[in-house]
N, C-alpha and C positions, 0 to 999 in steps of 0.2 A: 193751531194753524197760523193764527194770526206771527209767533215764536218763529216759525221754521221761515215764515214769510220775511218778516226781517235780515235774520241769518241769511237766508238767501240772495237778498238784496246787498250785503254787506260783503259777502264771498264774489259774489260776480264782480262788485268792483275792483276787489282784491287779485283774480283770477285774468280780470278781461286785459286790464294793459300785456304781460308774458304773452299772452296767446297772439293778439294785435300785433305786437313785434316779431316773434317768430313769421306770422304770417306776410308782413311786409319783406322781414328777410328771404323768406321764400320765392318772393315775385319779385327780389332787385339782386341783392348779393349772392344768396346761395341758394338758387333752385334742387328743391329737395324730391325725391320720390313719392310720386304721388299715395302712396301706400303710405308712406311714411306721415304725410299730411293729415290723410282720415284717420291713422292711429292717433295721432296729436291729437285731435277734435273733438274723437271721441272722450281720449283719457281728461283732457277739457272742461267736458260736462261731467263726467263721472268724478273729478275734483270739486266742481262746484255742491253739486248734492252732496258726496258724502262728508264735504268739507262741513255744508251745512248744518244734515243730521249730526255729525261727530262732537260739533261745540254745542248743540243743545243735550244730546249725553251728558258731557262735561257739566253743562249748569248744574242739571235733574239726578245726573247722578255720583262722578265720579266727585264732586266737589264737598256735597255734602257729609260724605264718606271720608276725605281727607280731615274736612271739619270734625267733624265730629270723635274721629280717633285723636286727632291733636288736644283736642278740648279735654278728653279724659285722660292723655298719656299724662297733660299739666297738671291736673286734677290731684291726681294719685301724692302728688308733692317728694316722692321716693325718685331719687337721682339714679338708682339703679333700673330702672321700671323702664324712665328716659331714656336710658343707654340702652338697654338690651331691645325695646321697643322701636329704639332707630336703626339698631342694626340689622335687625330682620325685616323693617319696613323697608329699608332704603335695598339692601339685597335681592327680594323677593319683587319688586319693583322694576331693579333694573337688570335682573336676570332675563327679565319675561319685555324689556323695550325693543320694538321691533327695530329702529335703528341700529342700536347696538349688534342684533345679528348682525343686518345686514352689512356693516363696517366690518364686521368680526369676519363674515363668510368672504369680501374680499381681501382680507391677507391674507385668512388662509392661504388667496388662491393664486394672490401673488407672490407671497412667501414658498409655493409649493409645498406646502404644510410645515413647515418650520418653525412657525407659530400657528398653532392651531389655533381652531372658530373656536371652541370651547374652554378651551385654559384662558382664552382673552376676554373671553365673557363672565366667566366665575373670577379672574383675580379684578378685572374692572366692577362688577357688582359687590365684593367685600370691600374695593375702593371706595364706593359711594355707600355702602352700610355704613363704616366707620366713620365718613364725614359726616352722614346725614343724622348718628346719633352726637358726634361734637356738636353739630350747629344745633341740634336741639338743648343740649348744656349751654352754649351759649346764649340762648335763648332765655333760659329758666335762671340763669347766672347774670343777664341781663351785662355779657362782654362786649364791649362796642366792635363793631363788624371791622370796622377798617384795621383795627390789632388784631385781630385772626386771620384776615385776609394777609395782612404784610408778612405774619408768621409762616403761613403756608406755603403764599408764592417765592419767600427766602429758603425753602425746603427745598418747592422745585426746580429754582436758577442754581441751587448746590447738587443738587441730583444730575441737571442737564449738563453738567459739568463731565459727568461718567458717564454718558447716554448717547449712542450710537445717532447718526443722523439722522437714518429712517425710523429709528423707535423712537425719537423727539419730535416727530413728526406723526407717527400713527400715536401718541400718549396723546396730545393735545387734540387730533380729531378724536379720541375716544370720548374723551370727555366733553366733545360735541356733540356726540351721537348717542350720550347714551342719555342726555339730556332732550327725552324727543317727545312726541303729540302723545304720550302715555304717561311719563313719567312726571315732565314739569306739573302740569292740571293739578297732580296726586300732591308732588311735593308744596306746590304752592299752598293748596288746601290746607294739606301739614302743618305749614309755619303760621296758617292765618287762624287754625286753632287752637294753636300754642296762645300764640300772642293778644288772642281777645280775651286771655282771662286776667292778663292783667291788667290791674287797677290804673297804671297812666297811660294814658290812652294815646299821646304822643309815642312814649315805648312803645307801645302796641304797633303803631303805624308803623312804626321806622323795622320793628320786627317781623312783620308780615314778608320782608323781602330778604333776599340775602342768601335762604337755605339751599338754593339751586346755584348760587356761586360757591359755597361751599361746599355745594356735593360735589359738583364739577371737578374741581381739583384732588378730589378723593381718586379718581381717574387718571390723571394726571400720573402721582405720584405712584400711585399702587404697578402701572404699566413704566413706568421709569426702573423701579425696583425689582420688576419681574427683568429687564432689559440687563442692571447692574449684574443679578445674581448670574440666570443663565448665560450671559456674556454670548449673545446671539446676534452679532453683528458683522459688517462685514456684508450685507445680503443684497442680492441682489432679485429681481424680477420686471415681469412682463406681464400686462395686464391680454386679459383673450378679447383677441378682437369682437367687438362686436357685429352682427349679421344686422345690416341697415338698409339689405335690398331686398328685404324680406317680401313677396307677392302676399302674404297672408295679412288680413288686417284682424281679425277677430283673433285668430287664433290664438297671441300671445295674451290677448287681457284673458281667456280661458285657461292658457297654461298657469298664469301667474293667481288664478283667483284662489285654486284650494291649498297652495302653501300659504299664501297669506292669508285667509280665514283659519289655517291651522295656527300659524304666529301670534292673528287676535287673541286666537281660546287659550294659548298658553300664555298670552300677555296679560289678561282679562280675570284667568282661573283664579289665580294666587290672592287678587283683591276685593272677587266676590269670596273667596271660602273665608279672609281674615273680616270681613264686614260681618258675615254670617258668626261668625266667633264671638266678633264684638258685641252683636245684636246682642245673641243671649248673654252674655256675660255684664255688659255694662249700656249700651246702646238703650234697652227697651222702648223702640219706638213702636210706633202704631202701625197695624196691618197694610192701612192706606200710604204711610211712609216710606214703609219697605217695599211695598208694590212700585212707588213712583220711583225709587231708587233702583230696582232689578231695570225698570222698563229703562233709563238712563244709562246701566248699564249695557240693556240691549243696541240702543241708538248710537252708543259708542261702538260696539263693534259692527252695526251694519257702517256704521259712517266711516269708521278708520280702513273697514276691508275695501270700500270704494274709492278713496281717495289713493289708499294703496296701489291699488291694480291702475287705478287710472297713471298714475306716477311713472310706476314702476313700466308696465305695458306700453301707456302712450307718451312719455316724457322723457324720458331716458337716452334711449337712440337717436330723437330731435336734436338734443344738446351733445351730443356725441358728434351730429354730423355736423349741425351747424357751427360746431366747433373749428374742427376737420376743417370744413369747406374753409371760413372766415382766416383763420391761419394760414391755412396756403396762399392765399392773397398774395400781391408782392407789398401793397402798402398797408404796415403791419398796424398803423394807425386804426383800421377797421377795429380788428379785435380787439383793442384796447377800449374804444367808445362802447362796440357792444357788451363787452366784458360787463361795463360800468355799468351801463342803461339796464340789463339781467340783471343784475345784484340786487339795483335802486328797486325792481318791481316784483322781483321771486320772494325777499321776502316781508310781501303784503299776501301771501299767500299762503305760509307756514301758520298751520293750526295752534301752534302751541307761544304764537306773540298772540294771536288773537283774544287767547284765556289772560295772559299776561297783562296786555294794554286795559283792558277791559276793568282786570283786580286792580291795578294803577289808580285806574279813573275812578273807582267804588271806594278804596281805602282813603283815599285825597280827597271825597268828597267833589270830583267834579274841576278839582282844583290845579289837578296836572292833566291835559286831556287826552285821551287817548291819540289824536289823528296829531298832536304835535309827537308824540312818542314815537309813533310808528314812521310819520315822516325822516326825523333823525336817527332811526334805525336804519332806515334806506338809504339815508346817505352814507353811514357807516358801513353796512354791509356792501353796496356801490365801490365803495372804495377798498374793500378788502377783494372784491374779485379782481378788479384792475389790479392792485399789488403782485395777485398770485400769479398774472398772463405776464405782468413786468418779468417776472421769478422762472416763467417758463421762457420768456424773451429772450432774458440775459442772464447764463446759466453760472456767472459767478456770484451771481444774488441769490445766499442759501437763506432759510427760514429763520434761523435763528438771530440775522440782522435786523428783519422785522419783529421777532417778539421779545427779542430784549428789552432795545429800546421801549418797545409797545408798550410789555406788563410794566415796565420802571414808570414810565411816565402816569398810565394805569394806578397804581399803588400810591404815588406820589399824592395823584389828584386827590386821591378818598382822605386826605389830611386838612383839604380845604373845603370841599364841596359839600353843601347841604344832607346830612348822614344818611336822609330817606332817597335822595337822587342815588348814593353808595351802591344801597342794596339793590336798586332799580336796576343800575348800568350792568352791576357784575350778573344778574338774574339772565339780563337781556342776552348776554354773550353766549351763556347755554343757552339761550333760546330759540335765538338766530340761527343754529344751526341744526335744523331740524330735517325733517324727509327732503321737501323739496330741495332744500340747501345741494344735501349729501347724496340726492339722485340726477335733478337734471344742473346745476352747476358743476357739480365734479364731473356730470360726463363732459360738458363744455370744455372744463377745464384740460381735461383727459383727453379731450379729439385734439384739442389744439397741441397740447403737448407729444401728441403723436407727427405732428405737421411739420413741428419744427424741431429744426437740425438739432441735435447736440442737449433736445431735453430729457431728462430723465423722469417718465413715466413714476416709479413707484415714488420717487420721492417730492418730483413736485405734483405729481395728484392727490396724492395724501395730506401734505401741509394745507392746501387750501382752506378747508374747514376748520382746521388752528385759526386762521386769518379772520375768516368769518367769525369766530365767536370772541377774540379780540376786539377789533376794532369801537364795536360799542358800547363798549367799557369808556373809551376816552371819549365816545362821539355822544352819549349819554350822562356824563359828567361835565362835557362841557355844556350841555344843556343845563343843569343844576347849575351851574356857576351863573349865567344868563338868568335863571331864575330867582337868583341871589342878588343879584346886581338891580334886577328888574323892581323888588322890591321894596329893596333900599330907596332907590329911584322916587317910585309912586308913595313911598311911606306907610305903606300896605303892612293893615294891625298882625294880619299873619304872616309873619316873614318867614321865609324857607327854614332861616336858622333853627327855629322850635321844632320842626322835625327832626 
């Protein structure tokens, strides 16, 4: 109890500034439907609990189970064992991430099936198999992160070369979304199993991070490819409107409960049956073990199906309208502040920086601290939603002016910056763009894009979360650089350098 007590106390601070602000917007700029309030409020508190249950899962269970497959895939010391064990881990993983539907269920449906939910979910999932068994090679190969990152992201600026607008635009949200509150926990585990067995414990540290930048881009490129081959462009779409005058309040968080408990169990299945594999094959742990690890499992899917519905039911149509509303404005100033101030506080709110910051603070010993991470997270994030409402503002500002520049400078950094900040910043990018990001920011994003004259719906709603999981690449390196300098400074015996 005293566990969930914590957790709890840590979520509501996380949860309460978003809710505070919409609520102020409600009684000043954009008075909203009172229906629409009591959905908020509820999905509010059904965030905060299952937020809370979801990351104690994650400690008790889904983490130990990352650990401990990683420790034996390293074990084995067979480089084919590695590969084949990353490709089915990273597959079977991010087949079954609920973001990833839900990304995938909206092209479809703005594409009018043109790209179908399912061809973008299996070629994105063999995208992150194959990354996720590379970065375990590089791992056990002991290749420095920032030459495989440079490798990769020179892939993807030669690919974006042949790549339609809108598919340069839904590849970089995939590999936002498909890095979500299931996925990252798993792979972080992954890499921190890998890397505790080796003997330098500096290598170790700086290894722990890194894998979910690399998987990321496994997305990236594999939906660039699908875009080259099929030559599916040219396309155009309309997102359905949403019904925001809805009189029912309960009704939607009951519609929405038994497809996402059905998305848990298929998200959930694949990792309890490969744990149950491992158990008997290599695991042998103790009855009491596996009891506390099922029940962690269980925590995690009452937690994720809460935070879900809460999301999805009460978050969603808020930022849709108060999008809407705020854009129609005549002084366009408004949405640009709120744009900012949403970004800086939605996400202290995403489950999956909470596992993150957390691993940060445990592997550095205390030494990087969580609430300085999370803080320059928010400012990054802050400023990649203002960029996107810039984007929806001024319709000759296409995406690709922001992420050139972006990843160059990006890639650049990691040639200077302390190697463990490296892995930190690229980890952070998948991270930041998680449920909440991709549910109630994009609707935000998406009401206002509806407001204003002359924007284009499919393509600037979709870039957005591109935006978000850049931004703290550069805003997270420039922290490391600070930490660099800082040290220097005080003469401090552990200098950033040694990571």
């Amino acid at each position: 109890m005293n566990a969930l007590g914590s957790k709890l106390k840590e979520v509501l601070y996380a949860v309460l500034p978003i809710t505070v602000i919409v609520l102020i917007l409600n009684f000043t700029l954009t008075p909203l439907d009172s229906s629409l309030i009591i959905r908020f409020i509820i999905g509010a508190v059904l965030i905060i609990i299952g937020l809370s249950i979801f990351l104690i899962g994650i400690d008790i269970g889904i983490t130990p189970i990352g650990q401990s497959m990683g420790a034996t895939i390293a074990k084995s010391n067979k480089i084919w064992i590695v590969v084949i064990a990353g490709l089915l881990l990273g597959f079977f993983i991010s087949i079954a991430e609920p973001d990833l539907h839900i990304l995938a269920g909206q092209v479809d449906s703005v594409t009018s099936g043109l790209i179908s939910k399912s061809s973008l979910v299996v070629v994105v999932s063999i995208g992150i198999g194959v990354l996720i068994a590379t970065g375990l090679v590089r791992s056990v190969y002991n290749i420095p992160l920032y030459k495989l990152l440079t490798v990769l992201y020179l892939i993807i600026f030669v690919l974006a070369l042949f790549t339609s607008p809108e598919f340069l635009a839904i590849s970089f949200d995939a590999s936002g979304a498909t890095t979500g509150a299931l996925t990252v926990p798993f792979i972080l585990a992954l890499a921190l199993g890998v890397s505790m067995l080796k003997k330098d414990s500096k290598a170790s540290e700086k290894d722990s991070f890194g894998l979910v930048a690399i998987a990321s881009t496994g997305a990236i490129i594999f939906v660039m490819i699908m875009n080259i081959i099929s030559k599916t462009d040219k396309m155009t779409g309309s997102l359905e409107q949403i019904e925001t005058t809805s009189p029912s309040i309960i009704g939607p968080f009951i519609q929405k409960l038994p497809t996402i408990s059905q998305e848990i169990i298929v998200a959930l299945l694949p990792i309890l049956l490969v744990f149950l594999v491992f158990q008997k094959i290599s695991f042998k742990m103790s009855k009491k073990a596996v009891r506390k690890i099922l029940m962690g499992l269980l925590f995690t899917f009452i937690g994720l199906v809460l935070f879900l519905v809460g999301v999805n039911a009460g978050f969603m149509d808020v930022g849709s309208a108060v999008g809407h509303s705020i854009a129609s404005l005549d002084n366009k100033a408004y949405v640009m502040i709120v744009a900012f101030v949403l970004g800086v506080v939605t996400i202290l709110a995403e489950p999956a920086v909470h596992v993150l910051t957390h691993q940060i603070e445990d592997v550095t010993s205390g030494y990087v601290k969580r609430s300085v991470v999370m803080g320059t997270l928010s400012i990054g994030v802050g400023l990649a939603v203002l960029l996107s409402i810039l984007r929806v503002l001024i319709p000759d500002l296409q995406l690709w002016h922001y992420l050139l520049p972006g990843y160059v400078i990006a890639i650049a950094m990691t040639y200077f910056v302390p190697k463990l900040f490296v892995g930190i910043a690229f980890d952070s990018g998948g991270v930041a763009s998680g449920p909440m990001t991709a549910t109630f920011i994009l609707a935000f994003v998406q009401g206002a894009a509806e407001a204003i004259e002359g924007a284009n719906v499919l393509i600037d709603g979709f870039g957005m979360i591109a935006m978000v999981a850049m931004t703290p690449l550069i805003a997270l390196q420039i922290l490391g650089l600070v930490f660099k300098l800082k040290s220097k400074k005080e003469g401090v015996e552990r200098n950033v350098e040694s990571f």
